[in-house]
C-alpha positions in Angstrom: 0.0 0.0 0.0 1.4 3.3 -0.8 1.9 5.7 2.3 2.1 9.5 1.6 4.1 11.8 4.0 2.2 14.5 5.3 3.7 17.9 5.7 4.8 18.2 9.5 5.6 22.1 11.2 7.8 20.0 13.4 9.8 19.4 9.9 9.9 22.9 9.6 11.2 24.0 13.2 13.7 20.7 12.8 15.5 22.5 9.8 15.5 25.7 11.5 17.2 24.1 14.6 19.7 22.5 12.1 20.6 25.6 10.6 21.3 27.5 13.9 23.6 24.7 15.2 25.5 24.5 11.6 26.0 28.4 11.4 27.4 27.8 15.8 29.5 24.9 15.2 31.2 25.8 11.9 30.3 28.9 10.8 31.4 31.2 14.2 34.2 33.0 14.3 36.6 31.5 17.4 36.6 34.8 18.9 37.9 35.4 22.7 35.9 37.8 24.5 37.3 40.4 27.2 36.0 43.3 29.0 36.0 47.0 27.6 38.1 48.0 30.8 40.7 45.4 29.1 40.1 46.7 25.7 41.1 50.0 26.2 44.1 49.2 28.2 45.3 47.1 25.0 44.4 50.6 22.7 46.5 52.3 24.9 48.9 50.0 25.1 48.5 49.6 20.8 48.4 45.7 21.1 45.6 45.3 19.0 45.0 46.3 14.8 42.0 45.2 12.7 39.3 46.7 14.4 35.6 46.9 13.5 33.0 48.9 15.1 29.1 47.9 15.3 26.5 49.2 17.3 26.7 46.4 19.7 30.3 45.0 19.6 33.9 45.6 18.4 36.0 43.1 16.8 39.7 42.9 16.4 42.6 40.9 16.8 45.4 40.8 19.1 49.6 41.6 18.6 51.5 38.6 18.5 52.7 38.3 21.8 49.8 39.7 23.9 48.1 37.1 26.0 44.8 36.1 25.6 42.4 37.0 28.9 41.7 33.8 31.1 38.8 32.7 33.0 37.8 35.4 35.8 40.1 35.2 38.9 42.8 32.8 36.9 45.9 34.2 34.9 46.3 34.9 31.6 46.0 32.5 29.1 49.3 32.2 27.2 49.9 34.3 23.7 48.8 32.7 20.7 51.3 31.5 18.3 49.5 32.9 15.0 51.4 35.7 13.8 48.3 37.0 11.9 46.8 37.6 15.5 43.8 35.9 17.3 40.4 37.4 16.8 38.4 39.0 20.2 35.5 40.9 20.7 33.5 43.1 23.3 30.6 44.7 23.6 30.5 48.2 23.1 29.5 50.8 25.5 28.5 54.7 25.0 32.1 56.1 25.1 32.6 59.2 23.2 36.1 59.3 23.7 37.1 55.6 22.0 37.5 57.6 18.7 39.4 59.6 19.7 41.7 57.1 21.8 41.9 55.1 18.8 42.7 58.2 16.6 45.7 59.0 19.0 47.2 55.4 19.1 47.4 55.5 15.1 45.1 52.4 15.1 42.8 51.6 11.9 39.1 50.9 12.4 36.1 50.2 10.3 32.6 50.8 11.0 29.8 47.7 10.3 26.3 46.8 10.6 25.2 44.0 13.0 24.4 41.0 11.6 22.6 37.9 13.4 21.6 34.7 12.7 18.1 35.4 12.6 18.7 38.7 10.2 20.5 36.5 7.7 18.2 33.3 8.3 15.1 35.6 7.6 16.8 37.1 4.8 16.8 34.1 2.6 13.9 32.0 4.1 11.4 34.5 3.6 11.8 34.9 -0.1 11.8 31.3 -0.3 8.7 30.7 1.9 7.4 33.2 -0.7 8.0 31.4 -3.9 7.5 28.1 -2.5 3.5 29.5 -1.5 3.3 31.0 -4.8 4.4 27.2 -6.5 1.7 24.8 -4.3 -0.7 27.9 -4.9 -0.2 27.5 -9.0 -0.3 23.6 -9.0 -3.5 23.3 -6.7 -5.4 25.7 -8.7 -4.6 23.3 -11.8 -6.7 20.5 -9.7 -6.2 17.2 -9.0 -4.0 15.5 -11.3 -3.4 18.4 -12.8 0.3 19.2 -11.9 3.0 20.5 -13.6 4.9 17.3 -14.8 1.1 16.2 -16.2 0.4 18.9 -18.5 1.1 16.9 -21.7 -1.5 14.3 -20.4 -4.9 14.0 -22.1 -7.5 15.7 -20.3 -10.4 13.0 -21.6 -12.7 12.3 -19.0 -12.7 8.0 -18.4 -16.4 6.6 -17.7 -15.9 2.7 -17.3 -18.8 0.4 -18.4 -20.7 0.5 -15.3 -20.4 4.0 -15.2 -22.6 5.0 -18.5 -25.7 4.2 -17.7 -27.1 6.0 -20.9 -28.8 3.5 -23.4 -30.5 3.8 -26.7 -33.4 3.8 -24.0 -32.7 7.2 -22.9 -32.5 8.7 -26.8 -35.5 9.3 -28.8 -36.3 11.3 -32.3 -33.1 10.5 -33.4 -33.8 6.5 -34.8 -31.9 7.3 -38.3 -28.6 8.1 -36.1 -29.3 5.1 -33.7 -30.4 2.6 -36.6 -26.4 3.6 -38.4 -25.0 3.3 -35.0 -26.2 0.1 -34.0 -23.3 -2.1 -36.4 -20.8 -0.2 -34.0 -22.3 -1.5 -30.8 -21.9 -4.6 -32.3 -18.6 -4.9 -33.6 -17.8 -4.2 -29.8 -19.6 -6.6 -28.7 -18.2 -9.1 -31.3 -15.6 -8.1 -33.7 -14.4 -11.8 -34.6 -18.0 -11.9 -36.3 -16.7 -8.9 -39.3 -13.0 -9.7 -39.0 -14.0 -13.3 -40.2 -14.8 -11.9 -43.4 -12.2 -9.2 -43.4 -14.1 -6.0 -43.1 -12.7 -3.4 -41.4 -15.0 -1.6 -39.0 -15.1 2.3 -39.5 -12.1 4.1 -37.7 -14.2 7.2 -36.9 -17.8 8.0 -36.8 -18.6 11.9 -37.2 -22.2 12.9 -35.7 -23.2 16.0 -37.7 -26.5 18.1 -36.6 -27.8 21.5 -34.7 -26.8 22.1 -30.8 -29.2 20.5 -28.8 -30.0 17.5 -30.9 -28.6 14.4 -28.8 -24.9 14.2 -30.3 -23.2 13.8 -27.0 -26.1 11.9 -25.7 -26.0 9.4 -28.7 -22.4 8.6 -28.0 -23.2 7.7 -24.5 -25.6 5.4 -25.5 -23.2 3.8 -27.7 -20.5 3.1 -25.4 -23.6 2.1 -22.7 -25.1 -0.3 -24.9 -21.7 -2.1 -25.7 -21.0 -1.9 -22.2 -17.4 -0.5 -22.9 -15.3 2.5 -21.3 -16.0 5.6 -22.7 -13.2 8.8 -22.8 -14.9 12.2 -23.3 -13.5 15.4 -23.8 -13.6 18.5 -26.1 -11.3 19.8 -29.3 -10.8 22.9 -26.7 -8.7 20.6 -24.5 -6.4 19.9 -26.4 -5.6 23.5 -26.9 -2.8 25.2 -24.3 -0.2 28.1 -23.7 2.4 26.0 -24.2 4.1 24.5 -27.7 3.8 21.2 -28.5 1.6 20.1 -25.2 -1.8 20.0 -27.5 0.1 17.5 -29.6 1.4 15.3 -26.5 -2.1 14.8 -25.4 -3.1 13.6 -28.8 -0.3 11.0 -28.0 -1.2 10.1 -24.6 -4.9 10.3 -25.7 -4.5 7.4 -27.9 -1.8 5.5 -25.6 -4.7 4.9 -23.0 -7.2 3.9 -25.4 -5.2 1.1 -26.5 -4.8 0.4 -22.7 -8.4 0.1 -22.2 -9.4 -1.4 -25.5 -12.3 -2.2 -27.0 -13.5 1.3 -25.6 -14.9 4.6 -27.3 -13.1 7.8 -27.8 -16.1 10.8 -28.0 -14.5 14.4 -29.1 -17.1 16.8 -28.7 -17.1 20.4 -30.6 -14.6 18.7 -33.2 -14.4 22.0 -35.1 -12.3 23.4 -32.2 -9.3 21.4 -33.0 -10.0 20.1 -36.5 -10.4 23.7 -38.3 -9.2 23.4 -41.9 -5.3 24.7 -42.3 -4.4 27.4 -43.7 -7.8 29.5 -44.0 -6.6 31.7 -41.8 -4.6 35.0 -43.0 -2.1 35.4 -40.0 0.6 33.8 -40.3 2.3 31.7 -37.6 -1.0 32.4 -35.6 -2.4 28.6 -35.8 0.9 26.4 -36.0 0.0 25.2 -32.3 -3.4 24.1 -33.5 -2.0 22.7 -36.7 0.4 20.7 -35.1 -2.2 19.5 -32.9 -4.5 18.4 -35.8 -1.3 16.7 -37.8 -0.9 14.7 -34.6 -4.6 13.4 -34.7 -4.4 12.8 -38.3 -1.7 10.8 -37.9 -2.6 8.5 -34.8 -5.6 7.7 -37.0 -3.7 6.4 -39.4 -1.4 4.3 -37.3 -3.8 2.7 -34.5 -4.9 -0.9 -35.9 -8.9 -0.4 -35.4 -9.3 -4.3 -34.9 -8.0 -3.5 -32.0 -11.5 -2.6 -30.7 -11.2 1.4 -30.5 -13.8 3.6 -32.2 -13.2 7.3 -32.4 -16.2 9.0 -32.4 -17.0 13.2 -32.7 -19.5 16.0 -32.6 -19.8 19.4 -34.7 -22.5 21.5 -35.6 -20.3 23.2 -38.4 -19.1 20.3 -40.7 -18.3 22.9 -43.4 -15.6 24.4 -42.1 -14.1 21.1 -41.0 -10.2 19.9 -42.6 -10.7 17.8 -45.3 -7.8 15.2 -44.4 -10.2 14.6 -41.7 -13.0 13.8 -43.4 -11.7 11.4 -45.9 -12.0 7.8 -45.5 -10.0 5.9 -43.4 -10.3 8.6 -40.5 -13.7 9.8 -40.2 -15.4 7.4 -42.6 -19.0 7.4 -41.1 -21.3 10.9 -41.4 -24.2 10.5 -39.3 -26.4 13.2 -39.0 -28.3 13.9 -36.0 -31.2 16.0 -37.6 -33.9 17.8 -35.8 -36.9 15.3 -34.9 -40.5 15.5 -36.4 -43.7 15.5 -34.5 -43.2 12.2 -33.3 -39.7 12.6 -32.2 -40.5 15.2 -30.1 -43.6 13.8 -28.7 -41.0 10.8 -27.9 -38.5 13.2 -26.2 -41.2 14.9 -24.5 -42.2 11.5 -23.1 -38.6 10.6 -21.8 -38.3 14.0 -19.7 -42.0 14.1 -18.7 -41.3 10.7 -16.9 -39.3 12.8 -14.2 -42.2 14.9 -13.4 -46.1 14.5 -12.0 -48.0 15.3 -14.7 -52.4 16.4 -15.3 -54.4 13.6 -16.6 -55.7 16.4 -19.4 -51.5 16.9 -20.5 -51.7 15.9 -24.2 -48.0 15.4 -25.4 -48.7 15.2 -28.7 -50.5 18.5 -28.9 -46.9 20.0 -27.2 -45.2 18.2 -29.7 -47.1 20.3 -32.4 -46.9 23.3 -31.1 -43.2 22.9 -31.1 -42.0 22.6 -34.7 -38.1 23.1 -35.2 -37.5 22.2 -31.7 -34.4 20.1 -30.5 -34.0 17.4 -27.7 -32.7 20.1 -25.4 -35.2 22.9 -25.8 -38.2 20.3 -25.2 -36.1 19.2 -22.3 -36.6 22.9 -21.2 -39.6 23.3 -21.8 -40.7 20.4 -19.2 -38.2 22.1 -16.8 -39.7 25.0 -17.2 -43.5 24.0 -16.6 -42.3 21.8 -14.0 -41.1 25.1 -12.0 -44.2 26.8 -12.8 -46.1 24.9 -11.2 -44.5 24.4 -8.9 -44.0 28.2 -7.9 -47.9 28.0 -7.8 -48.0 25.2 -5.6 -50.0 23.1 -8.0 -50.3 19.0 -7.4 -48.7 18.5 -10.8 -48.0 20.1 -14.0 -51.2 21.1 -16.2 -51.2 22.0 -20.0 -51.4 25.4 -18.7 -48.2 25.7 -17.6 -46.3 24.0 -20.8 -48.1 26.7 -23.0 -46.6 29.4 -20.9 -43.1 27.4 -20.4 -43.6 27.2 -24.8 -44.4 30.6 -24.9 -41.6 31.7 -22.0 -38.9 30.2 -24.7 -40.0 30.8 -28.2 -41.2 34.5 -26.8 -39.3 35.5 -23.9 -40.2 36.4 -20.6 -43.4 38.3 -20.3 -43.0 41.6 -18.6 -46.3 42.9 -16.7 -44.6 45.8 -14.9 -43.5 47.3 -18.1 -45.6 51.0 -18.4 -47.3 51.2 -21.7 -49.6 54.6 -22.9 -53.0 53.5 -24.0 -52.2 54.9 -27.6 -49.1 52.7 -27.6 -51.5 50.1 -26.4 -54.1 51.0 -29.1 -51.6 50.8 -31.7 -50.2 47.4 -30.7 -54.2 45.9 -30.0 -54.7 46.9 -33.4 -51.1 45.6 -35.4 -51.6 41.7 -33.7 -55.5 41.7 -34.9 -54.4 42.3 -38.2 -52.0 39.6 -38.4 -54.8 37.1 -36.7 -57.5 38.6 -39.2 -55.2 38.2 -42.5 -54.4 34.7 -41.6 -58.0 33.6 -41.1 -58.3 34.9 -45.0 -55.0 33.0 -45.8 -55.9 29.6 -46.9 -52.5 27.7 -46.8 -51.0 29.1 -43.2 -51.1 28.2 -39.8 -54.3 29.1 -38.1 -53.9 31.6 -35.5 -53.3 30.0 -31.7 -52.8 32.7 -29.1 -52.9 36.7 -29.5 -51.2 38.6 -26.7 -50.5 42.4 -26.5 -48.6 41.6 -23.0 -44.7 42.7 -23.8 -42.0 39.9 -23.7 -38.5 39.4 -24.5 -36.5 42.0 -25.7 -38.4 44.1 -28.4 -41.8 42.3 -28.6 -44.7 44.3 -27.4 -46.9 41.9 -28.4 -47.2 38.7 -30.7 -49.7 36.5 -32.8 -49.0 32.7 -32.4 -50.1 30.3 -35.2 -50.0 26.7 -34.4 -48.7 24.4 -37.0 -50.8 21.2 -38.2 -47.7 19.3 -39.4 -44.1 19.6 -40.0 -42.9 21.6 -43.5 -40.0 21.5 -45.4 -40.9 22.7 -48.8 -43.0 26.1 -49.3 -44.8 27.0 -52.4 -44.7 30.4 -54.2 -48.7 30.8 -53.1 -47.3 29.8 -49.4 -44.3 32.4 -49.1 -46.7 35.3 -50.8 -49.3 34.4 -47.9 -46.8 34.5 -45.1 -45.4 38.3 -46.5 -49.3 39.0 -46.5 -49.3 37.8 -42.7 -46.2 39.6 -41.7 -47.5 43.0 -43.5 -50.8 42.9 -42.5 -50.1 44.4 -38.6 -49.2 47.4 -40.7 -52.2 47.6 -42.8 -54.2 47.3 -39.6 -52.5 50.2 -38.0 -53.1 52.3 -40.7 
């Protein structure tokens, strides 16, 4: 079992001590000491040279000759042998008179600035203490793991098999996507049963479609249906101050794949990293992402996909994508993840309404209509959003009520009540929404006309006419566009 030492303040006041008996035992000067009465008799007597004045002692050095003071009450100690002179000291009391003295007896002396042990200890520890705060400050704010010698380590988040619990179960709307991704699952499950035949699976699946449609969520499911690990993480993550380190995550991204083969590798917002070269007009602005993308192109090419690792990734902007990445034998697969009809999004709305108590009168269909264009996540607001409402009116579960105002809350905006509005303004705005309502009762192929408010929302809507849709659309006719511009111009007809 691995111990871990624990930082100690006894470790700290250890060194310290060690320090203070170091600088005593070999760094003192062997200096004698005697008494300032005995001092000045040796400057009158001129036995002693070398001296240096602080505010609290004197040092010197004694004649050759001159014996060195003894203990108190025993004779003097016999003269050294050094020619150079032995070293004393005393301590320095207020005498005015020692210049002079020492002027008269011709004897040199220095001035100098008392220095202790704790002066010069402080003087170097402090800045240390300093920097070393500054350092465990800087590599705990880069989190756990996240440490200086780990910087060219891959960032991907690792979610084991038990771990994922997202299945195809949990992803509706989308059957298309799930129906191309289901050969995937099962080469993970069983690759012996395509390399028998000498297929080769697809090295990299690209999932193509709007924010909010289920990309991220339709990897999960993958890598929860095959029951393998799963590594998430962005194209932004691989992107960092320092050269080359984008590229060494690349590396070790792959290296632990292999490790934890067969398992799925999900990059999310692809168009981060895999921007197409040289589109740019700045020169030596990109090379770090550059460098980064060569590396992914080429562990692509070299990783051996029987291995049993799938790279799969997400972008909503295909188009602006490199196009070494798109060829075969990198991203091969293009699976788009396209908005869902009515009867996706009833099936989305019935996932996320399975969280939440709803009114035997809630008719998910008729949610599912009003909501053309809508993606997984915006119905998954939507819910949220009635869910709080009524809440926040203390109802005993959520009514259709409260989804038309969450609808109307997020195609709309928030309505604003306390905004003060003239009558005339009001007038005005009463009069603009009926015309839209009455020129689409005339308009025979529109929407018919659901809701008319004059209640302000949002950001520059005073008021609004919503139409409900009968069924998705996604051709128009001449006659169709012509009546829509009649819709749209008809407020101002109305106001005039």
């Amino acid at each position: 079992m691995e111990t871990r030492t624990r930082f100690s303040v006894w470790y700290f006041l250890i060194a310290i001590a060690a320090v203070w008996l170091i600088q005593l035992v070999f760094l003192a000067r062997h200096e004698a000491t005697i008494s300032y009465s005995r001092f000045k008799q040796l400057v009158a007597e001129r036995n002693v040279f070398d001296l240096t004045i602080s505010e609290q002692l004197i040092h010197g050095k004694l004649k050759a000759g001159v014996p060195l003071p003894g203990p108190e009450g025993a004779p003097p100690a016999k003269p050294p042998v050094s020619e150079q002179g032995h070293p004393f000291r005393t301590v320095r009391v207020d005498d005015p008179a020692l210049v002079d003295d020492l002027n008269a007896a011709g004897i040199e002396f220095s001035g100098a600035v008392d220095t202790t042990f704790w002066t010069t200890l402080l003087g170097w520890l402090v800045p240390m203490a300093l920097f070393l705060a500054l350092w465990f400050f800087l590599i705990r704010a880069m989190g756990p793991q996240r440490g200086i010698m780990t910087i060219g380590k891959s960032k991907a988040k690792i979610y084991v098999a038990d771990e994922t619990k997202v299945t195809f179960g949990d992803v509706a709307g989308i059957d298309e996507a799930k129906a191309e991704l289901q050969e995937i699952i099962e080469f993970l499950q069983n690759p012996k049963k395509f390399q028998r035949l000498g297929a080769r699976i697809p090295k990299g699946v690209l999932l193509v479609g709007a924010p909010g449609t289920g990309k991220t969520l339709l990897a999960k499911a993958v890598a929860g249906e095959a029951k393998v690990p799963f590594l998430s993480l962005t194209g932004s993550d691989f992107v960092e101050m320092f050269v080359g380190v984008g590229a060494a995550r690349v590396r070790d991204l792959f290296a632990t794949a292999q490790t934890k083969a067969p398992c799925i590798i999900f990059i999310d917002e692809l168009d981060a990293l895999g921007k197409a070269r040289g589109v740019s007009g700045a020169v030596g602005g990109h090379e770090e992402r550059e460098q980064t993308l060569n590396q992914l192109l080429a562990e692509m090419d070299g990783f051996d996909p029987n291995i049993g690792v799938i790279i799969m990734a997400a972008t909503n902007r295909p188009e602006i994508l490199d196009a070494a990445l798109l060829r075969p034998g990198r991203f091969d697969r293009h699976v788009l993840v396209d908005r869902p009809d009515i009867n996706g999004r009833e099936a989305i709305l019935h996932i996320h309404a399975k969280k939440i108590s709803l009114a035997p009168d809630v008719d998910l269909k008729k949610i599912a209509a009003r909501t053309p264009g809508f993606v997984g996540a915006d119905l998954a607001n939507i819910v949220n959003e009635a869910a709080l409402l009524a809440a926040r009116k203390n109802k005993p579960a959520v009514e259709p009520r409260d989804f038309e105002e969450a609808i109307d809350r997020v195609v709309a905006g928030l309505e604003k009540k306390s905004r003060l509005i003239n009558p005339e303004e009001k007038r005005i705005v009463a009069y603009h929404e009926s015309g839209h309502a009455l020129v689409t009762h005339f308009m025979k192929h529109t929407d018919r006309v659901h809701r008319i408010s004059i209640i302000p929302r949002g950001i520059a809507a005073l008021g609004y006419t919503l139409q409900l849709p009968t069924e998705d659309r996604y051709l128009m006719s001449r006659t169709e566009l012509v009546e829509r511009l009649t819709i749209l111009l008809g407020g101002r007809a109305a106001e005039e």
